[in-house]
PDB file of N, CA, C and O in Angstrom:
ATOM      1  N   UNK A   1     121.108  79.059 175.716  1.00  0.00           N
ATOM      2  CA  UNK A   1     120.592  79.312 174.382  1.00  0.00           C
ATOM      3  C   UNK A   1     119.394  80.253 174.475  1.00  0.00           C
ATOM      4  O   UNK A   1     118.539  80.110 175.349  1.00  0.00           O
ATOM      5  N   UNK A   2     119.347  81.263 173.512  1.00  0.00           N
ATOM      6  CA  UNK A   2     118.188  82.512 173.647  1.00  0.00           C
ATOM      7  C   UNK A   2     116.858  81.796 173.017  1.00  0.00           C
ATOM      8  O   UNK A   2     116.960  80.873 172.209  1.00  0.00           O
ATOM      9  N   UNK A   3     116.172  82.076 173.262  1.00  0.00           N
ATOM     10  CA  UNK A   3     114.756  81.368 172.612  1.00  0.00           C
ATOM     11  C   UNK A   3     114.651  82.028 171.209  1.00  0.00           C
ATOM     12  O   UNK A   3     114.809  83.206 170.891  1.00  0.00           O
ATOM     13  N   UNK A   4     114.322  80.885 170.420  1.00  0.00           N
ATOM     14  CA  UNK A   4     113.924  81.236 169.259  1.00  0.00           C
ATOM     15  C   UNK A   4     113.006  82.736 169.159  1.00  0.00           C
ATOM     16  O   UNK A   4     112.093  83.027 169.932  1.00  0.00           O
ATOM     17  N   UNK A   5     113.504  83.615 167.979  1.00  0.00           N
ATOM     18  CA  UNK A   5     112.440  84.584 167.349  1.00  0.00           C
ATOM     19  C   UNK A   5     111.912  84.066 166.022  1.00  0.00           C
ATOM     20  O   UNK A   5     112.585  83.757 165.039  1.00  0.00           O
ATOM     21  N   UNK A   6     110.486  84.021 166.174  1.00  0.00           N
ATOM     22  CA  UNK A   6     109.727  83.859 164.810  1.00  0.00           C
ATOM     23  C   UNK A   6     108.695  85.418 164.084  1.00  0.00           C
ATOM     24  O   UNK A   6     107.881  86.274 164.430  1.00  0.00           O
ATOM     25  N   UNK A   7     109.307  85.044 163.166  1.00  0.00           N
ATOM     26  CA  UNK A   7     108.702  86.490 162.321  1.00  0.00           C
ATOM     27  C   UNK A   7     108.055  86.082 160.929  1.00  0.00           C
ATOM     28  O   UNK A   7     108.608  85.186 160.291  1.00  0.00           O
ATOM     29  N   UNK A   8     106.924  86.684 160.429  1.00  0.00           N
ATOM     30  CA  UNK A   8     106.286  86.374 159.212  1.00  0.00           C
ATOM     31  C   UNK A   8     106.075  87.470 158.685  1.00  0.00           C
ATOM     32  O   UNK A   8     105.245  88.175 159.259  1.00  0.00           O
ATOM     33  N   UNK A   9     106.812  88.088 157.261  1.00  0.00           N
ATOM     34  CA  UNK A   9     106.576  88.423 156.634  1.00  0.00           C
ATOM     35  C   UNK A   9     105.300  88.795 155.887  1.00  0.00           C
ATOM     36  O   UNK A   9     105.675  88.273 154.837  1.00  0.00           O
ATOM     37  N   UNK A  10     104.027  89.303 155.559  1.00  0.00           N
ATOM     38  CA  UNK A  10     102.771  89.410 154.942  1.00  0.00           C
ATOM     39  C   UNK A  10     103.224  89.311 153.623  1.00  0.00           C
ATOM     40  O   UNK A  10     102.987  88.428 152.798  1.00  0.00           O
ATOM     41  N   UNK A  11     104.290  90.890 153.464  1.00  0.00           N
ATOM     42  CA  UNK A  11     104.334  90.721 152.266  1.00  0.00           C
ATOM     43  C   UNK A  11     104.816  89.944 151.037  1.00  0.00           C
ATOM     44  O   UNK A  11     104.418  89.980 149.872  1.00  0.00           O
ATOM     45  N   UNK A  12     105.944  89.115 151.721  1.00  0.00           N
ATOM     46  CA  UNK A  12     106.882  88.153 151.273  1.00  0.00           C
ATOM     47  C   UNK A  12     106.335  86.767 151.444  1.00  0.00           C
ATOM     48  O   UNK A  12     106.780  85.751 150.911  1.00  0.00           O
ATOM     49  N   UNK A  13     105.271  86.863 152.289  1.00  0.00           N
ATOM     50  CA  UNK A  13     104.400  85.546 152.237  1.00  0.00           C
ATOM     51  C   UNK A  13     105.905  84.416 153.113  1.00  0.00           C
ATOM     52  O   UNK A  13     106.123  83.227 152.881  1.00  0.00           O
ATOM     53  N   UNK A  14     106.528  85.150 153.896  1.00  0.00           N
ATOM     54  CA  UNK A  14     107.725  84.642 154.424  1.00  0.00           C
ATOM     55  C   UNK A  14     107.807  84.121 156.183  1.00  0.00           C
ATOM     56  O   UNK A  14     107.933  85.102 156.915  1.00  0.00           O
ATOM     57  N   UNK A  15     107.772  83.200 156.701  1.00  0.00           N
ATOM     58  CA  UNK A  15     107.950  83.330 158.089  1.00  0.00           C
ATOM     59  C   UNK A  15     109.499  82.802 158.289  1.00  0.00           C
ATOM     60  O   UNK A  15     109.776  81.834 157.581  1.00  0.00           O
ATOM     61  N   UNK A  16     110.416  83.228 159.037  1.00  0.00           N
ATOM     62  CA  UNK A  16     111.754  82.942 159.437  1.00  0.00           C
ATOM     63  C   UNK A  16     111.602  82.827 161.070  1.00  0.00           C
ATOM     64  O   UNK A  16     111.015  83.398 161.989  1.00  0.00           O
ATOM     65  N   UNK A  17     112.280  81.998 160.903  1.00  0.00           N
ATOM     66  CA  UNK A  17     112.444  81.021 162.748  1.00  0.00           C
ATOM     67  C   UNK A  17     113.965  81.551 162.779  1.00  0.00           C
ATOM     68  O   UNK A  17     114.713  81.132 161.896  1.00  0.00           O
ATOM     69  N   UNK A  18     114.454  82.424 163.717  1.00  0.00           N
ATOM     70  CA  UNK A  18     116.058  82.810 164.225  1.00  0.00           C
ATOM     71  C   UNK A  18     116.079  82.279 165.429  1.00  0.00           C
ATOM     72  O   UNK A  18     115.271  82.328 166.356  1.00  0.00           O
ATOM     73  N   UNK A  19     117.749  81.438 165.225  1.00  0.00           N
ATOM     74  CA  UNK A  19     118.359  81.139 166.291  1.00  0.00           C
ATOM     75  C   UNK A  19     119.124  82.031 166.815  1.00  0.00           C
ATOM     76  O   UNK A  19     119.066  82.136 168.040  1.00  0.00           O
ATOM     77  N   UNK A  20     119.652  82.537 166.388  1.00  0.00           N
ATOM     78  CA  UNK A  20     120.908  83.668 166.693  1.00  0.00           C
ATOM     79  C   UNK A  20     121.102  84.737 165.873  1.00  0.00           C
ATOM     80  O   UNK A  20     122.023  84.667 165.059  1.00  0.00           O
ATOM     81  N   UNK A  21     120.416  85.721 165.921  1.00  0.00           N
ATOM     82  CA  UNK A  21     120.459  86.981 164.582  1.00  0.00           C
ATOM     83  C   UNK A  21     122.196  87.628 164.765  1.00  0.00           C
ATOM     84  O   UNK A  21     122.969  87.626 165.723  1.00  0.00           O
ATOM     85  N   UNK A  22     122.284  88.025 163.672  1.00  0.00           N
ATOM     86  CA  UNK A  22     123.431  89.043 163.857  1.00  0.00           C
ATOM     87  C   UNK A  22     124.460  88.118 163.325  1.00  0.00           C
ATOM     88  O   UNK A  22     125.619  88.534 163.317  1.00  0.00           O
ATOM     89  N   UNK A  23     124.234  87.025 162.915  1.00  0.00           N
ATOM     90  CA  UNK A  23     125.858  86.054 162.706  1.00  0.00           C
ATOM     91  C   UNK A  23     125.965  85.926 161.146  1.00  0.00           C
ATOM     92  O   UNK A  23     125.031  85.799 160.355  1.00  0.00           O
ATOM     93  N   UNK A  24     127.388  85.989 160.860  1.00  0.00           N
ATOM     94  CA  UNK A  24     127.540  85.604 159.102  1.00  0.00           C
ATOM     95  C   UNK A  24     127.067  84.474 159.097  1.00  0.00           C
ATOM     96  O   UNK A  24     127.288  83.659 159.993  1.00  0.00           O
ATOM     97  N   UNK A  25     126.003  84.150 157.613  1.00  0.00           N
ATOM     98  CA  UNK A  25     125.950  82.864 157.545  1.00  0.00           C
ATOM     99  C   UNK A  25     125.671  82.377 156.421  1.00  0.00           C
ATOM    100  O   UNK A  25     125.343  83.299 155.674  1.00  0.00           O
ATOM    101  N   UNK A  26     125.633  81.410 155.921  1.00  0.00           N
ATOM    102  CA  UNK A  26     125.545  80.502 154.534  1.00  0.00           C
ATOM    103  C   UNK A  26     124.741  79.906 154.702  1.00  0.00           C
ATOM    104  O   UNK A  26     124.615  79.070 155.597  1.00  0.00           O
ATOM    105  N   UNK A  27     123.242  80.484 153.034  1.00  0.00           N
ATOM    106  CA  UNK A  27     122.134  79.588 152.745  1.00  0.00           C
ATOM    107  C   UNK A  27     122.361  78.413 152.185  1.00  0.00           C
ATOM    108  O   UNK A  27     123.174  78.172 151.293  1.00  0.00           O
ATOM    109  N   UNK A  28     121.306  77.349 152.953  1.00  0.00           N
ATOM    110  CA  UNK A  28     121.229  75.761 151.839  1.00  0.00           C
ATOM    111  C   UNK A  28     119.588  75.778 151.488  1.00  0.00           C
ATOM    112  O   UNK A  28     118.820  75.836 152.449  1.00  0.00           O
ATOM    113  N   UNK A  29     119.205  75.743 150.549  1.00  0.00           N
ATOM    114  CA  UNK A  29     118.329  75.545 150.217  1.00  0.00           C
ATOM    115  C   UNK A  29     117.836  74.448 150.403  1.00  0.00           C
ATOM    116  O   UNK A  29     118.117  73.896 149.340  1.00  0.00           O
ATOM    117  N   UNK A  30     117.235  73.640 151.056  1.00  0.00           N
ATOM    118  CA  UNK A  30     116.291  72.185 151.388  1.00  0.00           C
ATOM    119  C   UNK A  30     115.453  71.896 150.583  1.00  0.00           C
ATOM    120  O   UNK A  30     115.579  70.790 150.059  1.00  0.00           O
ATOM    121  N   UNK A  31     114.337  72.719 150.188  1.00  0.00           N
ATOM    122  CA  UNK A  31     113.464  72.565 149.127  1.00  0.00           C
ATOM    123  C   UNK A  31     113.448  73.455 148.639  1.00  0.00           C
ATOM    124  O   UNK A  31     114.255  74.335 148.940  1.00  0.00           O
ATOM    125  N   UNK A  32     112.296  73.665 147.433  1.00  0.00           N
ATOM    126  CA  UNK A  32     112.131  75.473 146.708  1.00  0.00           C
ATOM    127  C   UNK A  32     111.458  76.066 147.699  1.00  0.00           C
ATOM    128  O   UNK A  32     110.904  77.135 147.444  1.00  0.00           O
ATOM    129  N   UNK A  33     111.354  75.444 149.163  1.00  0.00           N
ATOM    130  CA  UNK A  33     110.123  76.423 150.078  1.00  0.00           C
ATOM    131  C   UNK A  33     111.057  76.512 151.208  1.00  0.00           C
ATOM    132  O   UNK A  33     110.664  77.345 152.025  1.00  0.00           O
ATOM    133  N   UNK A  34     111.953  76.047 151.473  1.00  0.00           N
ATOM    134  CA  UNK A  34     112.936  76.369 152.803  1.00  0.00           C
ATOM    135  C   UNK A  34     114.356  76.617 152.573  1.00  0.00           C
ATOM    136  O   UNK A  34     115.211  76.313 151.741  1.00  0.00           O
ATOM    137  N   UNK A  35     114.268  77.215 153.524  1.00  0.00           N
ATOM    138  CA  UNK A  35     116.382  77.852 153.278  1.00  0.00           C
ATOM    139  C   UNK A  35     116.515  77.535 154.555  1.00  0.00           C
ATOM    140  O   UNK A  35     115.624  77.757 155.375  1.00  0.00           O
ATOM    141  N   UNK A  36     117.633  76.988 154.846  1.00  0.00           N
ATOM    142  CA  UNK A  36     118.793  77.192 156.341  1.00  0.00           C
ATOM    143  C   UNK A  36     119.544  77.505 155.877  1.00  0.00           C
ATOM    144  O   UNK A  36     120.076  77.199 154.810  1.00  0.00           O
ATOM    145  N   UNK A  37     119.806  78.469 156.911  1.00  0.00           N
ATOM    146  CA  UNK A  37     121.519  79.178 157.183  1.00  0.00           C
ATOM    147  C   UNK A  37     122.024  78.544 158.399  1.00  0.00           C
ATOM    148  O   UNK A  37     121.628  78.028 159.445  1.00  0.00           O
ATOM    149  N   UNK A  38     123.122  78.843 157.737  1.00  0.00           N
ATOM    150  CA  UNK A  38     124.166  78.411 159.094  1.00  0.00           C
ATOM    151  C   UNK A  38     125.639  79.088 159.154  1.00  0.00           C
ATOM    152  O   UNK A  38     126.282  79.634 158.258  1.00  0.00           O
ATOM    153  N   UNK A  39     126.000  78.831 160.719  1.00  0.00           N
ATOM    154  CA  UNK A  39     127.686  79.586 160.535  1.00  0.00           C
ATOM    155  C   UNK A  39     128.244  78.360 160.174  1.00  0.00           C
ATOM    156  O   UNK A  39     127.805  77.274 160.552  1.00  0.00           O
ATOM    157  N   UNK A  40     129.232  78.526 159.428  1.00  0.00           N
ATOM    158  CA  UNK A  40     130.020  77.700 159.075  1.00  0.00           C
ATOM    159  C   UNK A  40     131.113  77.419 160.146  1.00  0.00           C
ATOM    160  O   UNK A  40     131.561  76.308 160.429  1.00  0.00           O
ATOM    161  N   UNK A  41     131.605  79.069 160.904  1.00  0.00           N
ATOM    162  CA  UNK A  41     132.460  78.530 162.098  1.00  0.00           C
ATOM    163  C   UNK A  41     132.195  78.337 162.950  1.00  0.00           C
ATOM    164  O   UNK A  41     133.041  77.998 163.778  1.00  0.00           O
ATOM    165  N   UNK A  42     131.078  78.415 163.226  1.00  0.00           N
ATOM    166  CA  UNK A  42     130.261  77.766 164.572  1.00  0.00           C
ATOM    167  C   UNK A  42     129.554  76.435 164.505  1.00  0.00           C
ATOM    168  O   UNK A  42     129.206  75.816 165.510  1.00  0.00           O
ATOM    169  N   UNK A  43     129.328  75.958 163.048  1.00  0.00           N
ATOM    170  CA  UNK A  43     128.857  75.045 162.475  1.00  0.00           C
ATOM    171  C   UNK A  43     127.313  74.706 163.814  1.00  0.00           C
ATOM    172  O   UNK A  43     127.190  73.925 164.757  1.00  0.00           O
ATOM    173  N   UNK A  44     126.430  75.746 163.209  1.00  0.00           N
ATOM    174  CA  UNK A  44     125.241  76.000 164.170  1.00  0.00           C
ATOM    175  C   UNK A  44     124.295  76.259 163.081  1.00  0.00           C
ATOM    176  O   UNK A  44     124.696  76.625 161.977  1.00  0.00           O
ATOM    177  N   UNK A  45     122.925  76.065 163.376  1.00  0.00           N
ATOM    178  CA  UNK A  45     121.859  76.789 162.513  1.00  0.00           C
ATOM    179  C   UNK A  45     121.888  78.182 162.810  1.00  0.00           C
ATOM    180  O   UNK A  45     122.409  78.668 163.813  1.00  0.00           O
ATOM    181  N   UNK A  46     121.244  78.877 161.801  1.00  0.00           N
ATOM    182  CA  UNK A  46     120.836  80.284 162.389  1.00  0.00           C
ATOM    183  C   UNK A  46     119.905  80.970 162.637  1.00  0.00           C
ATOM    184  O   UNK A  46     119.525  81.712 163.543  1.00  0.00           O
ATOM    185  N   UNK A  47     119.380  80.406 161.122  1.00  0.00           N
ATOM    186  CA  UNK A  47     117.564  80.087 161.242  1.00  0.00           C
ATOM    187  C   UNK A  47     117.420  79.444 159.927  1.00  0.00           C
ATOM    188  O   UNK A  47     118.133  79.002 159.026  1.00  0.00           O
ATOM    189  N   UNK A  48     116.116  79.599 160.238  1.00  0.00           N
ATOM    190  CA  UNK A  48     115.185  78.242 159.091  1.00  0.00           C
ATOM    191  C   UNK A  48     114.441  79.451 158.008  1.00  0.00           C
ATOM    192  O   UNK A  48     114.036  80.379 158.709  1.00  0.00           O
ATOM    193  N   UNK A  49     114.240  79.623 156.969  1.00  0.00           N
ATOM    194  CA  UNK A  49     113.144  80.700 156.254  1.00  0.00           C
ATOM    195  C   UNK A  49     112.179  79.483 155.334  1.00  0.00           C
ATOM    196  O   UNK A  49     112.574  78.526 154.670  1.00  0.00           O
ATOM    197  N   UNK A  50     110.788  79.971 155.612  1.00  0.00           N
ATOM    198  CA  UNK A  50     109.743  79.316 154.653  1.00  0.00           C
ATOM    199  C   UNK A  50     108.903  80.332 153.814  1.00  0.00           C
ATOM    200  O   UNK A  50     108.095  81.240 154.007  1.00  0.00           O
ATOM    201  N   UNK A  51     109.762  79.447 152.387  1.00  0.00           N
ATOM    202  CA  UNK A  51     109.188  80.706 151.525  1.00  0.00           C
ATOM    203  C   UNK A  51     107.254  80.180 150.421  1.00  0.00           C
ATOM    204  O   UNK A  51     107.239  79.307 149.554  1.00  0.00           O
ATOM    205  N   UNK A  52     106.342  80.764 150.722  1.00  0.00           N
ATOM    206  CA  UNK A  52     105.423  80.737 150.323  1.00  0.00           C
ATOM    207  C   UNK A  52     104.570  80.106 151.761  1.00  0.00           C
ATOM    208  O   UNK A  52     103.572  79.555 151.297  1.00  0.00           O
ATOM    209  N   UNK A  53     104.559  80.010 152.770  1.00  0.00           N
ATOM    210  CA  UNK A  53     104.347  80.244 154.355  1.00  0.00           C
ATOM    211  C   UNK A  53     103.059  79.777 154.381  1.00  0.00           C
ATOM    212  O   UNK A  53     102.876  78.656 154.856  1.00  0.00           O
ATOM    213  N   UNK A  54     102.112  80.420 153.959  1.00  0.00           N
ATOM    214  CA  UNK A  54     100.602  80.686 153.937  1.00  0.00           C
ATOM    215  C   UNK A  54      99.741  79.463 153.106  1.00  0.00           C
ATOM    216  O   UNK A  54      98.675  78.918 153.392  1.00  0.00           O
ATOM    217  N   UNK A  55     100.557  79.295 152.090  1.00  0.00           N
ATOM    218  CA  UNK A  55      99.998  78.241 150.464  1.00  0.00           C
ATOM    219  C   UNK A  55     100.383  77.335 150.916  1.00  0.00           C
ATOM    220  O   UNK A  55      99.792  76.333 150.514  1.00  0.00           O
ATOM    221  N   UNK A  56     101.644  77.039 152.071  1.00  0.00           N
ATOM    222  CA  UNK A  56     102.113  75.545 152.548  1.00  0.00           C
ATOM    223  C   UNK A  56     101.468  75.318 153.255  1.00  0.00           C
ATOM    224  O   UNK A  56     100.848  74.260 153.145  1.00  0.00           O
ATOM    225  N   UNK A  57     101.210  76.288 154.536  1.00  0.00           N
ATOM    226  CA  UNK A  57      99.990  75.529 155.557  1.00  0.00           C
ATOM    227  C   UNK A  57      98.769  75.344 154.983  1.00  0.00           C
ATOM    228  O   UNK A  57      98.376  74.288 155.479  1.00  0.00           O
ATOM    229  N   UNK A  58      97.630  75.888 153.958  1.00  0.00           N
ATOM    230  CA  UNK A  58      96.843  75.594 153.602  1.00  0.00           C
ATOM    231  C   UNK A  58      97.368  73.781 153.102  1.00  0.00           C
ATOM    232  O   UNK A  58      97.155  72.685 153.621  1.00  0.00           O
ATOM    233  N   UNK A  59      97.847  74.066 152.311  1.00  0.00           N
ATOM    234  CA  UNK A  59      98.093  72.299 151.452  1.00  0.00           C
ATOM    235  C   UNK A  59      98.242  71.562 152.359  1.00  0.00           C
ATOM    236  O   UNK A  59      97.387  70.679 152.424  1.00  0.00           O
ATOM    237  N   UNK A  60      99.115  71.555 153.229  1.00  0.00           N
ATOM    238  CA  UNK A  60      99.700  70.790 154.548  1.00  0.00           C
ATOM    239  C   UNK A  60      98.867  70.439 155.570  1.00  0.00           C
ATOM    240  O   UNK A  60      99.228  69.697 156.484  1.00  0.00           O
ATOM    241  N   UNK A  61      97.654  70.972 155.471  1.00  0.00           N
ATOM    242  CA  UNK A  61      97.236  71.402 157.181  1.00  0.00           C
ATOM    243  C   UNK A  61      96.152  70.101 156.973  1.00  0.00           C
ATOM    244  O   UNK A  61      95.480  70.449 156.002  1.00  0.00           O
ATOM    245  N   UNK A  62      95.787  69.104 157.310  1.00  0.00           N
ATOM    246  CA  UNK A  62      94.705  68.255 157.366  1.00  0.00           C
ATOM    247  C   UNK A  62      93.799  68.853 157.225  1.00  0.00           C
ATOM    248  O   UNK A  62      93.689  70.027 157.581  1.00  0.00           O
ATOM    249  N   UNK A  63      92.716  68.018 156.530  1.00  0.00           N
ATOM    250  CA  UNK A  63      91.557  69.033 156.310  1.00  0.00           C
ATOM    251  C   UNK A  63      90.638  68.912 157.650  1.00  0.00           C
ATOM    252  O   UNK A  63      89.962  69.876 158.012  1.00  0.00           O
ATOM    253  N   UNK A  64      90.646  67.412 158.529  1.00  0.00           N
ATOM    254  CA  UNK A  64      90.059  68.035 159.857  1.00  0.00           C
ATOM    255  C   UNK A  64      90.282  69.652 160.588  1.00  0.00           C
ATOM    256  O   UNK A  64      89.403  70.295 161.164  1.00  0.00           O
ATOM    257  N   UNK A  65      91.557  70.021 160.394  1.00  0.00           N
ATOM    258  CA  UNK A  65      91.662  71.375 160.957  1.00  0.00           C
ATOM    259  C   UNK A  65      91.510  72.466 160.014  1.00  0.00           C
ATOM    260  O   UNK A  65      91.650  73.620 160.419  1.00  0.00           O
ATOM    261  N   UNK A  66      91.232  72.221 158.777  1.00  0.00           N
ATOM    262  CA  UNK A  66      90.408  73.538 158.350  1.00  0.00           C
ATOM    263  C   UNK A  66      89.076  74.338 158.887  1.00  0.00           C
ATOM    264  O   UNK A  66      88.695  75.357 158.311  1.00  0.00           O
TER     265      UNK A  66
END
């Protein structure tokens, strides 16, 4: 298995975690802030996308580590 690529978007306020680029695949939406794709004939993830990236880790992040 290739090691994950992670990429963040600035402008899209987007970071995407890829398992395997380059493959057809079908979004599920999880929440209004995450999408997985997946192949359906490989029945594999493909990657993960988090949408609003930046506003989630602020809310999320304990405030000890602010």
């Amino acid at each position: 298995m290739n090691q994950p690529k992670i990429k963040y978007d600035e402008v899209s306020d987007t970071l995407t975690i890829s398992f395997n680029s380059g493959v057809q695949a079908t979004g599920i939406e999880l929440t209004n802030n995450i999408l997985l794709r997946i192949s359906k004939a490989e029945r594999k993830a493909i990657s993960l996308g988090f949408f609003d990236y930046s506003i989630r880790l602020i809310i999320e992040l304990p405030s000890r580590l602010r």
